[in-house]
NUFIVO-793173 format. One line per field, with one value per residue (C-alpha): residue in one letter; x, y, z; residue number from 1. Coordinates in steps of 0.2 Angstrom, whole numbers, plus 5000, padded with zeros to 4 digits. Each point is the difference from the previous one (the first is absolute). Layout:
# NUFIVO-793173
code <- A; ...;
xx <- X; ...;
yy <- Y; ...;
zz <- Z; ...;
pos <- NUM; ...;
END
This chain:
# NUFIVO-793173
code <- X; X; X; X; X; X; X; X; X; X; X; X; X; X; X; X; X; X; X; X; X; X; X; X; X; X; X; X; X; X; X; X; X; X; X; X; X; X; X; X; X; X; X; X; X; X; X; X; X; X; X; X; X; X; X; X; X; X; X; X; X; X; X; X; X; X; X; X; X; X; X; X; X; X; X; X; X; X; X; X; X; X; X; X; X; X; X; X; X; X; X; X; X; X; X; X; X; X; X; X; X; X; X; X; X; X; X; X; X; X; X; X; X; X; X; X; X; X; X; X; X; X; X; X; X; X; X; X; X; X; X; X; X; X; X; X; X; X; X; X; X; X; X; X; X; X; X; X; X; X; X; X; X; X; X; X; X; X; X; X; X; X; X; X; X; X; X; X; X; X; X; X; X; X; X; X; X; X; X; X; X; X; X; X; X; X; X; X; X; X; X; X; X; X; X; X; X; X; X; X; X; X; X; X; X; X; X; X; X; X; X; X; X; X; X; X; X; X; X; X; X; X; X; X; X; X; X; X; X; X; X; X; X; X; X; X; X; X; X; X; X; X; X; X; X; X; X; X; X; X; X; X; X; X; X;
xx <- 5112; 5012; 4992; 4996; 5010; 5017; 5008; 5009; 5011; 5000; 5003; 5019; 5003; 4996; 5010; 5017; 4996; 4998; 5016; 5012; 4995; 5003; 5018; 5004; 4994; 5010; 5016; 4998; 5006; 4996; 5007; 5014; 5002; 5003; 5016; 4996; 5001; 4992; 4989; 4984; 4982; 5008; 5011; 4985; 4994; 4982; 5015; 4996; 4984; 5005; 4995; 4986; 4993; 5003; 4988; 4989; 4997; 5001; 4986; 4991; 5000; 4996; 4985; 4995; 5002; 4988; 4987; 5002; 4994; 4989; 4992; 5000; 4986; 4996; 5006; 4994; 5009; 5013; 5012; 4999; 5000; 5015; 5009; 4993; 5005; 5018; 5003; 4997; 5007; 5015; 5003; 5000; 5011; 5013; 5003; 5002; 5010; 5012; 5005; 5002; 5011; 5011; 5002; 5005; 5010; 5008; 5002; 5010; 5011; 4996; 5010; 4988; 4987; 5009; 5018; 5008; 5007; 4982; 4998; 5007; 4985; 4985; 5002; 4995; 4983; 4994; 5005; 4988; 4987; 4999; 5003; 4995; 4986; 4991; 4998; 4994; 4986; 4995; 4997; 4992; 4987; 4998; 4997; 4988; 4989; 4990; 5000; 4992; 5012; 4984; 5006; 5014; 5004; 4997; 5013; 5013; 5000; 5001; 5016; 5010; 4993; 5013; 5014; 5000; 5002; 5014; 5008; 4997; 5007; 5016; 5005; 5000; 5011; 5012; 5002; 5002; 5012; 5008; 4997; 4988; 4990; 5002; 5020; 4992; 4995; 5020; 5007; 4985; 4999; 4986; 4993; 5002; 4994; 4983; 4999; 5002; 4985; 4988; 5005; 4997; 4981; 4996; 5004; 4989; 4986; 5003; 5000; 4982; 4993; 5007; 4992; 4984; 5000; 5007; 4988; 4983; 5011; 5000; 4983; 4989; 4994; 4981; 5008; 5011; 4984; 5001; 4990; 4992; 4987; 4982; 4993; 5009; 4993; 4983; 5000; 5008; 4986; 4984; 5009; 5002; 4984; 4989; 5002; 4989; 4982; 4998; 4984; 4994; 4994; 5016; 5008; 4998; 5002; 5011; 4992;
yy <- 4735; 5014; 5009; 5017; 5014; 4994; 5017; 5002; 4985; 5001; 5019; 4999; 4984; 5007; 5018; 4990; 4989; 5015; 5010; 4985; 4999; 5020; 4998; 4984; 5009; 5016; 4989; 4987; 4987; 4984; 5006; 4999; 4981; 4993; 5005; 5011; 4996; 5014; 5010; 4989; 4995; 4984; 5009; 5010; 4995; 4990; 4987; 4994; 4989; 5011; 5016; 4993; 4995; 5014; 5010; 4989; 5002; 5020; 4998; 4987; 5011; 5016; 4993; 4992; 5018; 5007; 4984; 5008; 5017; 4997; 4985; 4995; 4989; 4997; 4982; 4997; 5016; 4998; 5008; 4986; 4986; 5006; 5000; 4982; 4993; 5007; 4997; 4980; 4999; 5010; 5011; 4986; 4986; 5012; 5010; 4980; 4995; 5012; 5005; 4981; 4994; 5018; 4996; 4980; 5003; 5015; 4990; 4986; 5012; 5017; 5001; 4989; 5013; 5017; 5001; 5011; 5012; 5005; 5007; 5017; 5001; 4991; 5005; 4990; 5007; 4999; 4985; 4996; 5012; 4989; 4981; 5001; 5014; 4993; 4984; 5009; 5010; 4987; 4989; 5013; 5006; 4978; 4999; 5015; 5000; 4985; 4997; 4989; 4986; 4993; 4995; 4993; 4997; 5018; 5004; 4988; 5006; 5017; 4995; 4988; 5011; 5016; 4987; 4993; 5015; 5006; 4982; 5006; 5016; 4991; 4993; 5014; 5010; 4985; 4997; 5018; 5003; 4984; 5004; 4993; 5009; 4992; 4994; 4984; 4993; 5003; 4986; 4987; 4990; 5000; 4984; 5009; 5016; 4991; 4992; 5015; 5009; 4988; 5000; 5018; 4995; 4987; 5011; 5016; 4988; 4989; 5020; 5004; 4984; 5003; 5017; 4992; 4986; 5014; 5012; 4986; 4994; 5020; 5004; 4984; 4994; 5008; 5017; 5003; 5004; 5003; 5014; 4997; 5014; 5002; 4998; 4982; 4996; 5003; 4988; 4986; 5004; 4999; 4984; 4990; 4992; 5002; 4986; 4987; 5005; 4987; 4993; 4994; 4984; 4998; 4999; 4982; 5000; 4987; 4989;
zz <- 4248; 5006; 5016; 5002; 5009; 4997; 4996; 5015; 4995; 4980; 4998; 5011; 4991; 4984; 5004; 5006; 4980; 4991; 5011; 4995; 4980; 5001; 5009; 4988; 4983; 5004; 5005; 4989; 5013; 4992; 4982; 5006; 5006; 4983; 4989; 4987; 4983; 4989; 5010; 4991; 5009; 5006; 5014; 5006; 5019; 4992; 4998; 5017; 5006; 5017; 4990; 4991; 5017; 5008; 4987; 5005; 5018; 4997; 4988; 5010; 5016; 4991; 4992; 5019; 5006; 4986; 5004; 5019; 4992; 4987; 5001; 5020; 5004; 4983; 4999; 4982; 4995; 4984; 5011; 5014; 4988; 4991; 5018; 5004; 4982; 5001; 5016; 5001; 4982; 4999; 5017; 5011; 4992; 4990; 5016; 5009; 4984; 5002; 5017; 5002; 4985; 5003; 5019; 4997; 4987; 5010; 5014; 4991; 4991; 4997; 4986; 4989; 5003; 5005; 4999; 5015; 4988; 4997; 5015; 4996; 4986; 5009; 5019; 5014; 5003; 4983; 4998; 5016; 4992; 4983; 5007; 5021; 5002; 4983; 5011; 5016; 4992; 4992; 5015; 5009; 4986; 4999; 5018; 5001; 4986; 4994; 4982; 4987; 4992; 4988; 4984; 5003; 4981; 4996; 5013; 4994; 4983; 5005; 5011; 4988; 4984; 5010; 5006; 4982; 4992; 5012; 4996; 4982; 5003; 5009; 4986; 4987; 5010; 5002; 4981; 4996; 5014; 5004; 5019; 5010; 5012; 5016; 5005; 5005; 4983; 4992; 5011; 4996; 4987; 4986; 5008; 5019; 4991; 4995; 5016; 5010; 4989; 5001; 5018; 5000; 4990; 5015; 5014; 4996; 4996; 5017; 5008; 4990; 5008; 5017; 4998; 4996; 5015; 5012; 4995; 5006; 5014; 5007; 4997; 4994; 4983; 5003; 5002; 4985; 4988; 4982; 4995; 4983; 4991; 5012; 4981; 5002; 5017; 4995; 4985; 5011; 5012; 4987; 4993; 5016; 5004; 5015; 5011; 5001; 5012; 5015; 5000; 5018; 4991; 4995; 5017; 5009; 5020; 5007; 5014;
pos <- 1; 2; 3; 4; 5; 6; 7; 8; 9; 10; 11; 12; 13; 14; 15; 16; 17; 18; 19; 20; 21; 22; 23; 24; 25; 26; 27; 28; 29; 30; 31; 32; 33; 34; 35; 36; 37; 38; 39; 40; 41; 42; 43; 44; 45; 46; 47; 48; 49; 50; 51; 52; 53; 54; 55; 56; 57; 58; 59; 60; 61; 62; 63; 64; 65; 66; 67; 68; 69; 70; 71; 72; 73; 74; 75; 76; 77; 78; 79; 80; 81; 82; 83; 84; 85; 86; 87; 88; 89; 90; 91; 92; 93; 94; 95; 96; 97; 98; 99; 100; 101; 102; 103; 104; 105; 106; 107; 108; 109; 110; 111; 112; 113; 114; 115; 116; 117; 118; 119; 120; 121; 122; 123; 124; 125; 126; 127; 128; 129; 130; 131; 132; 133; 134; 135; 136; 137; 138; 139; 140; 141; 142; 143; 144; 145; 146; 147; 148; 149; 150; 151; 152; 153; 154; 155; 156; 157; 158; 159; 160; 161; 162; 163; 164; 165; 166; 167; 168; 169; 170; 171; 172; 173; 174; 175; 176; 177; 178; 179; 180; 181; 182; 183; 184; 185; 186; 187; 188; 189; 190; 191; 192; 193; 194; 195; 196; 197; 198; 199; 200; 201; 202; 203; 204; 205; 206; 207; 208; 209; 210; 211; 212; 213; 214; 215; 216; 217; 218; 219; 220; 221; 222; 223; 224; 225; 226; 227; 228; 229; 230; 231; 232; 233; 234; 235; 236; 237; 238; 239; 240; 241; 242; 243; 244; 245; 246; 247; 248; 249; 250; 251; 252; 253; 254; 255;
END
């Protein structure tokens, strides 16, 4: 589970998220990257799995800072568990997910992911803030902390259950609007458009399990512990039976 005294790395992480949301809400920066067509929820900036994720690492490292606060070496704390279930579920692979597909597509042609002419809306730096620093963080709370990845099943649903809804979400903005999203999915085809989302699907999944394998290759399997209820422990402990009394009868000497 998360370690304690963390604060001096989640509070400037969590100042710099919460600084960038400020600046972007008051300009509106990512509104503005789709043409308008009626001034309706679809053109707001929760249109982009970028913004959506971004939430995410602002809440995720404000609710770290308040588990530095409040609970601090109380591992079984709610406020510690809700920092190790988001952050192997959602944190770690979205953040992953993101800077990854943005900077490959980027790097093949920008234009499929963030036309040029966007620039004078979505500067440079927040477009590092929101795609580059999202990944950095993340690596650095990963390396640092030790967290528990046990259920895995738990934490897959929780992951595709928000990249299924986005998916959802998608699509009802392209048949009210006619415009996709992303510039990438108007020049594929339907059966490259399936293709390239359950691409997307297989990708944050394959980044979930790297998480996992990196996460016992960095500090070993007997050290990521899942803290269950003491009520728990002291059940298992009363139903698991004594072991078996050695009798010196019992024990032969070899000749």
């Amino acid at each position: 589970m998360p370690k304690v005294g963390d604060l001096k790395l989640h509070m400037p992480i969590f100042l710099i998220y919460a600084g960038t949301l400020v600046y972007e809400f008051h300009y509106d920066n990512l509104a503005r990257l789709v043409p308008k067509s009626g001034g309706t929820i679809f053109e707001t900036r929760w249109r982009f799995l970028t913004y959506w994720n971004f939430v995410l690492q602002a809440v995720f490292f404000g609710i770290c800072v308040l588990a530095d606060l409040v609970a601090k070496d109380d591992q079984s704390h709610v406020l510690r568990r809700l920092q190790n279930r988001i952050m192997v579920s959602l944190a770690y692979p979205l953040a992953m997910f993101v800077g990854v597909t943005f900077w490959a597509i980027y790097l093949v042609d920008r234009e499929l992911i963030l036309p040029k002419a966007m620039d004078v809306f979505f500067p440079v730096w927040l477009n590092h803030c929101m795609h580059t620093n999202i990944v950095v963080f993340m690596l650095i709370e990963f390396i640092t902390t030790s967290y528990a990845y046990e259920p895995r099943a738990r934490n897959v649903k929780i992951l595709l259950s928000v990249m299924v809804s986005y998916l959802i979400w998608l699509f009802v903005i392209y048949s009210a609007t006619g415009v996709w999203v992303y510039p990438i999915l108007h020049v594929l085809s339907w059966p490259l458009k399936i293709a390239f989302i359950i691409g997307c699907l297989g990708l944050v999944l394959g980044l979930y399990v790297t998480g996992e394998k990196l996460n016992k290759a960095l500090r070993g399997e007997k050290e990521v512990v899942v803290i269950m209820p003491a009520s728990s422990v002291a059940e298992m402990s009363r139903a698991s039976p004594p072991p078996p009394a050695t009798s010196a009868g019992n024990v032969k000497k070899e000749k």
